[in-house]
N, C-alpha and C positions, 0 to 999 in steps of 0.2 A: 560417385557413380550416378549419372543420367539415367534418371527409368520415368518411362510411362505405363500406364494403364490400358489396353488395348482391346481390342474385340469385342464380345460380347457383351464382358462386364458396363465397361461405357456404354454401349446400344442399348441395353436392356436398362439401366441407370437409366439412361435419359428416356426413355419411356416410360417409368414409373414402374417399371419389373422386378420381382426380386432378383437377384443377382447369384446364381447358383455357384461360379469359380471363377479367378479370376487371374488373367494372363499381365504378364508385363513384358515389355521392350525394352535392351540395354543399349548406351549409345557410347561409343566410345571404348569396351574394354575388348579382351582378346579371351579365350577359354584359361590363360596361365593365369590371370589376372583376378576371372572368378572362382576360381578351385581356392587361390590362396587367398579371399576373403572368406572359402566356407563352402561356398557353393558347390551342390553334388550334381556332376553330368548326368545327364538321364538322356540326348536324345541322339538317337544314329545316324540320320540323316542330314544333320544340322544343328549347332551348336543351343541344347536347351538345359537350363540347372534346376535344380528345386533351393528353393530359400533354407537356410540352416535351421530356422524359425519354425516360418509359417510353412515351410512345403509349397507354396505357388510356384508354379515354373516363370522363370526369366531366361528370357531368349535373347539371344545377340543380334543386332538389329543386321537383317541380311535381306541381298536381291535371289535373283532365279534368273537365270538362263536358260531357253528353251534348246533341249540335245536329242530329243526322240520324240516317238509318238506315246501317246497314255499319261496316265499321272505320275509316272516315276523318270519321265525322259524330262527331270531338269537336273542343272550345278546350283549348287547353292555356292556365296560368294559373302562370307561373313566379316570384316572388316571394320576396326575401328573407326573407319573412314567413313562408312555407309553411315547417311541423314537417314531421322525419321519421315522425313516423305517419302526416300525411296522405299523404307521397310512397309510404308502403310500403303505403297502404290503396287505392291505384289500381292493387296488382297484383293477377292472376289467382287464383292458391293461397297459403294460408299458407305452404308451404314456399317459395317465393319471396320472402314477405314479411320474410326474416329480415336483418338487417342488424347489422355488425360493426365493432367503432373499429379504428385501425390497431394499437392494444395487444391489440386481440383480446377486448378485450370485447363481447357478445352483446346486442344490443336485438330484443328479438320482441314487438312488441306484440299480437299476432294467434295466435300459438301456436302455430306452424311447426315450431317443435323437437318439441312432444310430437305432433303430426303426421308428424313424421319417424320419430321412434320409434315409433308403432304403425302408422305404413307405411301411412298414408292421406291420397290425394288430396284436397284440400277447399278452395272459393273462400272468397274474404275477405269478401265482400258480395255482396249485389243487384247494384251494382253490374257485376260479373263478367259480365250479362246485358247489356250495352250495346256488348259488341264479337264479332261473329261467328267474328271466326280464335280465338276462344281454345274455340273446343271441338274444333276442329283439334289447336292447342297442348295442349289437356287428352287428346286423344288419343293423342299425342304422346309425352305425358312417363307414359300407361298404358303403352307399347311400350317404354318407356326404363328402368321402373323393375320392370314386370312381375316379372324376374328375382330379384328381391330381396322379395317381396311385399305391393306395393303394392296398393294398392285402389281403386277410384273410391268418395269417400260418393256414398252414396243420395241428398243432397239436392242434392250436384253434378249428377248427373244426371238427378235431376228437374227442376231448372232449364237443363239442356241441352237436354232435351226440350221445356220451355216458349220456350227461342230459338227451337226447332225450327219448331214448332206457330206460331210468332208470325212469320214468316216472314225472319228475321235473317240466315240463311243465305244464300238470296238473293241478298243482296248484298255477297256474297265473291266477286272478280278473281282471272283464272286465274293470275295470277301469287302470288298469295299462298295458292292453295287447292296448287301445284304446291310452291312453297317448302316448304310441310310439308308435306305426302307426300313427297316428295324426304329431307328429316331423316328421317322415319320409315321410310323405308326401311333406313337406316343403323342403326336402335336393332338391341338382343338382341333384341327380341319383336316385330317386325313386323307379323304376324297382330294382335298386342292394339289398334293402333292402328284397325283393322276394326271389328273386334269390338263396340270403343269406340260409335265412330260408328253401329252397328249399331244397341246398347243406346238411342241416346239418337234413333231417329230417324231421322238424317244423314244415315245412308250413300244412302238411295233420292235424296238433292234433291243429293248432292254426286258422288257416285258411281255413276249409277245403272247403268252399264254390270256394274260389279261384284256390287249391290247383286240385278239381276234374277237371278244364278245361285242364290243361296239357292232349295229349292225343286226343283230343278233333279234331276231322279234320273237317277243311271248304273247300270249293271249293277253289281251286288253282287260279282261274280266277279272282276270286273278291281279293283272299286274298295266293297270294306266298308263307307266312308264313306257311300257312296250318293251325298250331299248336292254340287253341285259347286260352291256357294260355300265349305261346308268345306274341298273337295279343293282347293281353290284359295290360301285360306289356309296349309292346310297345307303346299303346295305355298312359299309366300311362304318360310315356316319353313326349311325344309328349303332353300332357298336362303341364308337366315342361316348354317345352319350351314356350305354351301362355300363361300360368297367374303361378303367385306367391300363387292364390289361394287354397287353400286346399280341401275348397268343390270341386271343378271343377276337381281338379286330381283324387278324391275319386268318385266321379262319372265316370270318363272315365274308371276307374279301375273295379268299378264292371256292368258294362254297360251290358254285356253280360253274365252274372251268367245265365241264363235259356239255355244256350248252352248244363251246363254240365248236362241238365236233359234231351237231344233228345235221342230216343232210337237208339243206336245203328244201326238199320235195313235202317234207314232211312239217316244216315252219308254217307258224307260231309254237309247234307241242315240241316236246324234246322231252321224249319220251329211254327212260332205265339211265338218266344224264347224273344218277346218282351213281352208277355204277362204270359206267363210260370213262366221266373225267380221273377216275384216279390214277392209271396210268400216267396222265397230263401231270398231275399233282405230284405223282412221284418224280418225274423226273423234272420237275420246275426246282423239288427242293434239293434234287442233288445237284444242278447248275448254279442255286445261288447258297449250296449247304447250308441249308436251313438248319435250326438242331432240330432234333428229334421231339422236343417235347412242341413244337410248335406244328411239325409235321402231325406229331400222333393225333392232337387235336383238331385238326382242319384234319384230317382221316374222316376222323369218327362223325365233324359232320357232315363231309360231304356223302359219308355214304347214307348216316342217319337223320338228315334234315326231314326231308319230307316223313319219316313216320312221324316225327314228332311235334309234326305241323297238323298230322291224322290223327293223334294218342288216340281221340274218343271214337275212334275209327277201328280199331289196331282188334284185334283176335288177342285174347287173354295172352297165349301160346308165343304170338310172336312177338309184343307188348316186354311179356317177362327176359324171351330171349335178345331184344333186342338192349335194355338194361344189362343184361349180362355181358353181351357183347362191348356196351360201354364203360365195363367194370362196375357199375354202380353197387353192386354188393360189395366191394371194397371198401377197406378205410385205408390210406383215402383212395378219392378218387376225384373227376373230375366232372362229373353230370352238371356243375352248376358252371362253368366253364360254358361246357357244349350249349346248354339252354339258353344262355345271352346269346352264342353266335345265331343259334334257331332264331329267340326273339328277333335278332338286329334284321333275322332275313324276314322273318314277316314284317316288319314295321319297314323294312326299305325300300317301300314302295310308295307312288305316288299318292297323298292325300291318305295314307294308312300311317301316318308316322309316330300315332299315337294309341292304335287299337292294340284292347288291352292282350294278355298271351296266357289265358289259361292254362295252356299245355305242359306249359314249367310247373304251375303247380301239381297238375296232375301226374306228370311225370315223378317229380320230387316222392309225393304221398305214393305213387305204386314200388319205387326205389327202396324206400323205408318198409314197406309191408314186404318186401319179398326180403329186404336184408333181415327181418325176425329169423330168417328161416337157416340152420347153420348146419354140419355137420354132427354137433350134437340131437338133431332131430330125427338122424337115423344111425345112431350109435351103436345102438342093439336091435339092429334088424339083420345082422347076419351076411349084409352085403361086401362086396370087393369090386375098388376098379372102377370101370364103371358105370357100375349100377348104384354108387353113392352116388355120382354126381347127376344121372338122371334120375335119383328119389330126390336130392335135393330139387335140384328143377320141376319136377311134379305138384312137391309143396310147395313152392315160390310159385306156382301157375296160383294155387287153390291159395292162398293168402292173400296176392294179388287180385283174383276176379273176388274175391271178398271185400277190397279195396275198392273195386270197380262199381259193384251195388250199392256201398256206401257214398260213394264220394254220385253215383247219381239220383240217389234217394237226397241229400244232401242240396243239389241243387232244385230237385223238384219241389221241396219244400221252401227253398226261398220266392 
């Protein structure tokens, strides 16, 4: 049996990456051939097995024929007869196209390695223009690779912008436009995946809740950027750096969506844009079905960033209830979640990308002094209903503004 080494594993190999899974290409047999050495079918579309072994999928080296519009209008065409050039000339980038024997010898028919080494994105064919999720994917692996500096060529994305222009996008399912944005939340460079799609078009037919803040001006005082699709990106960023988390970047990302509905007349301010964009919010996540825990989070801060940017601001009263409203008397809950995407938004700004965030700590300590306060604090007062849960709230105020003299006697003495 002929097999190579294919995709990522190679690319990321030869860039000194760890190498997270890894794909092979078979040359030569048929689906009866690999069942009867062992091999368990696993794919629907096109002929893929898992090793009896190890579990790595081996694919039958196959082409594509383009039969519709979107990413499901192809034939796949598997064949004994199919060469590994033709299987590695139906991928996306040269750097993909690289493939490897089990001795570790290198077949690049496409030039992927010297594309590796001068750190540029680049498709293999015309082709490349026949499946819509790959300028997702090409956005993708710009967030992924940013760091190390990669490039998009120019004539990749002049041909991105021609899917664009030719209506290809279109017919991309919310479940496969969410699958990558999901991955690309997770790269080092988040923002470039934007950016990407920006460049080529995209972002307005894919994105366009994001897409309309470009444009968008804030007061220069709070926010140097000005621009609130940058402050938004940035904002993305600056969430990469606190948590590995997904929700918490996708929250700091659409944090300000009700910016891009202020009327004009009234710009730079954008004024109750806390309470505006949720509608937006809501219905972005039922078009790319978001789950839910990712929604409830980007909720909670779009509607609660700004108090928690105010904590030392806030009325005991609405302070407590606004913790409430965050579950924070919960175990669990999510407060430490919501306060990176808060931090990522104050730090997303131009020349702020370091100023420290009090807020989270102050939040965290008023969180904890109202969670002393339980049910058992009004056990035997005789109440029903509810008049328990506004006695509890009463004492979470009076534990809290106890918290509040402490925590600024605390700083006064520093």
């Amino acid at each position: 049996m002929e097999i190579y080494l294919v995709g990522g594993a190679v690319r990321d190999q030869l860039l000194h990456l760890p190498v997270k899974e890894r794909d092979w290409v078979v040359l030569g047999e048929t689906p009866d051939s690999m069942i009867k050495r062992g091999f368990r079918p696993v794919g629907k579309d096109f002929p893929v097995f898992l090793h009896p072994e190890s579990h790595e999928e081996y694919a039958l080296a196959r082409t594509e024929r383009k039969t519709g519009p979107g990413y499901r209008g192809f034939a796949v065409h598997a064949d004994p007869d199919v060469s590994l050039e033709q299987d590695l000339q139906r991928r996306d980038l040269t750097i993909n196209a690289i493939a490897m024997t089990p001795e570790g010898r290198i077949v690049d028919p496409y030039g992927g390695r010297q594309d590796l080494q001068q750190r540029i994105l680049r498709h293999i064919s015309p082709a490349f223009a026949e499946d819509p999720v790959r300028i997702l994917r090409v956005a993708r692996f710009v967030a992924r690779y940013r760091h190390l500096g990669f490039t998009l060529h120019e004539d990749t994305r002049r041909l991105m912008r021609q899917m664009v222009a030719a209506g290809e996008v279109d017919h991309l399912v919310a479940e496969r436009v969410w699958a990558e944005l999901l991955k690309a939340l997770t790269e080092p460079s988040p923002s470039a995946f934007f950016f990407t799609l920006k460049e080529c078009d995209a972002l307005a037919p894919i994105f366009p809740e994001i897409n309309c803040l470009f444009g968008v001006p804030q007061p220069e005082k709070y926010h140097p950027e000005v621009d609130t699709g940058i402050h938004c990106l940035l904002c993305l960023d600056q969430a990469a750096r606190l948590t590995p988390n997904p929700s918490v970047r996708f929250a700091a990302l659409v944090h300000d969506l009700g910016k891009g509905l202020t009327p004009k007349d009234i710009w730079p301010h954008h004024h109750q844009h806390e309470t505006r964009g949720l509608p937006v919010l809501e219905r972005m996540c039922a078009r790319l079905r978001v789950p839910n825990s990712f929604k409830s989070l980007a909720m909670q801060v779009m509607r609660y960033h700004t108090h928690c940017h105010k904590a030392f601001e806030l009325r005991t009263s609405t302070l407590t209830d606004t913790l409430s409203d965050l579950g924070a008397f919960k175990i669990p809950n999510r407060l430490n979640e919501f306060l990176m995407a808060c931090e990522a938004d104050a730090r997303g700004r131009t020349g702020l990308e370091n100023r420290p965030y009090p807020q989270a700590d102050f939040f965290q300590g008023a969180a904890r002094a109202g969670s002393s306060v339980g049910i058992r604090d009004v056990a035997n007062k005789n109440l029903s209903g509810a008049q328990i849960g506004e006695a509890i709230r009463r004492l979470r105020i009076e534990a809290i503004a106890e918290f509040q003299v402490n925590w600024k006697a605390s700083r006064t003495t520093v």
